[in-house]
Structure formats: C-alpha cells, structure tokens
N, C-alpha and C positions, 0 to 999 in steps of 0.2 A: 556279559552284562545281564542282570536281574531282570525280570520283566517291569518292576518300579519304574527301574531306571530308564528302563529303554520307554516306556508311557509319558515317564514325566521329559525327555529330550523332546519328543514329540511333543509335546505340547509347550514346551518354552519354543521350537520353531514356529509353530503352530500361533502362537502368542505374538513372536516377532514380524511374522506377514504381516498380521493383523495392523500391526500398529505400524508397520512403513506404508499399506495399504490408505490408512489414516491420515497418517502424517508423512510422507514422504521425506520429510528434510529432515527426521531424525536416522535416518541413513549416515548423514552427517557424525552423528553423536557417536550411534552404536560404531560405525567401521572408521573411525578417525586411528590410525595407525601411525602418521604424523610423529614424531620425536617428542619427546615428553619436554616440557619446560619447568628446568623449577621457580618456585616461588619466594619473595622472601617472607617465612615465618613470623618474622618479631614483625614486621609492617602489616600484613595478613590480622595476627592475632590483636594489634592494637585499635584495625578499624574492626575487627567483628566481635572482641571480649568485651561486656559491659563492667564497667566498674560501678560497684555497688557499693 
C-alpha cells in the first residue's frame, strides 16, 4: 500500500470514530448488514420524478 493510501485509510477510520462518537446511532446505518430488500422502481420513480 502507497503511503496516500495508507494516510487517507486512516483518516476515513479516524473520520468514522468521530462521527459514531457524535452520533452514536449511526452505527446503525454504517454497519447494517441486514439482507438487502428490493424496491419497487416504477412506484419509487413516480412519487419522487416531477412531471414537468
């Protein structure tokens, strides 16, 4: 590993303390490993597409 790489690793962990030290309940978010669910697309697209 590059010394970039291995700076910027550190600091994305470095970055993530921070923010669970912060906010604790995005532990939630980041580590959800949980089964993926799909969505359905055309219902999704027709409440969030604006027709113009």
């Amino acid at each position: 590993m590059e010394p970039d790489a291995a700076f910027e690793d550190v600091k994305y962990e470095e970055l993530l303390i921070i923010l669970l030290r912060l906010q604790p309940e995005l532990a939630d978010i980041f580590f959800n490993f949980d089964t993926l669910q799909k969505i359905n697309l055309e219902a999704y697209m027709n409440r969030n597409i604006s027709k113009d």
